[in-house]
C-alpha positions in Angstrom: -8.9 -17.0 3.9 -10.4 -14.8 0.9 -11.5 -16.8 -2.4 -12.6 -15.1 -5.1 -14.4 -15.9 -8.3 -13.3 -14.5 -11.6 -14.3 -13.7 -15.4 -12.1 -14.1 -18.0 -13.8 -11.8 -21.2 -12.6 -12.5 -24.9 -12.5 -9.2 -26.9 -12.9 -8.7 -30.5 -12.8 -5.9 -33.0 -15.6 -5.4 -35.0 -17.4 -2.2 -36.1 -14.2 -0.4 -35.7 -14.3 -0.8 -32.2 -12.7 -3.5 -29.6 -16.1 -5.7 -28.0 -16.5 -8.5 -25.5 -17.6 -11.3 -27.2 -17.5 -14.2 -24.8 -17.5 -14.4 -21.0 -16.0 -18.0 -19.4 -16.2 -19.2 -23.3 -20.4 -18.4 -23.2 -21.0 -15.4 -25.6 -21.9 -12.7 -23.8 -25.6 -11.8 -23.4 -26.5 -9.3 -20.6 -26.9 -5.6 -21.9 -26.8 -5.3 -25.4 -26.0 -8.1 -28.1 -21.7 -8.0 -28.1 -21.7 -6.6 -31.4 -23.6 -3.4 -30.2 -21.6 -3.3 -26.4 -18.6 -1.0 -25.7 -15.8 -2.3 -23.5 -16.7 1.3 -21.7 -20.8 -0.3 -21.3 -19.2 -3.5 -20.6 -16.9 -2.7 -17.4 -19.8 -1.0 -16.2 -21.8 -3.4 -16.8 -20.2 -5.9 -14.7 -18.2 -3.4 -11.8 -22.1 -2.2 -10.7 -21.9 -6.4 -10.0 -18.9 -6.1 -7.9 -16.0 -7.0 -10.4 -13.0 -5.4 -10.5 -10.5 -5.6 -13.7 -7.3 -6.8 -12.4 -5.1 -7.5 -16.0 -5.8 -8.1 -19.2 -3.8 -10.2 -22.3 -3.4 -9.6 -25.8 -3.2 -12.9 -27.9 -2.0 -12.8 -31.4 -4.4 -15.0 -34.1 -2.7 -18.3 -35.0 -4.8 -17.8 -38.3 -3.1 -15.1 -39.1 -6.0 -12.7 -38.3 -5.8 -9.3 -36.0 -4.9 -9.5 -32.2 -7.4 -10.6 -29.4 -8.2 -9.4 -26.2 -8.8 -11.1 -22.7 -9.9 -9.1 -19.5 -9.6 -10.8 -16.5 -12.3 -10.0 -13.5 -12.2 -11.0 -10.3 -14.6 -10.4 -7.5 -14.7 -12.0 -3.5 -16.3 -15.4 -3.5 -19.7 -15.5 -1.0 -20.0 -18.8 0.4 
């Protein structure tokens, strides 16, 4: 049977732009630093790995604040 693994990413805006900030809650810190990383740079970043983007979540800011995104990843799990 096929497992796979998966990456959830938390987006935020900053810079005028949407960013991924943290990947599996550890802020991100391949590539660029987040504040500086497209979500364009980012899916690259990650599909040259093997992941694929299969949905993505928009959570509203229980402080009140602007909307937050999550991408979720998933690639095949190699034993």
């Amino acid at each position: 049977m096929q497992k796979w693994e998966y990456l959830f990413v938390n987006c935020e805006y900053h810079n005028d732009d949407w960013r991924p900030r943290y990947v599996n809650g550890q802020e991100v810190t391949e590539g660029k630093p987040w504040a500086e990383m497209t979500l364009y740079e980012f899916s690259d970043l990650v599909g040259e790995k093997g992941w694929e983007l299969v949905d993505f979540m928009v959570d509203g800011n229980r402080s009140g604040g602007g909307d937050h995104f999550r991408l979720i990843f998933k690639r095949p799990k190699v034993d």
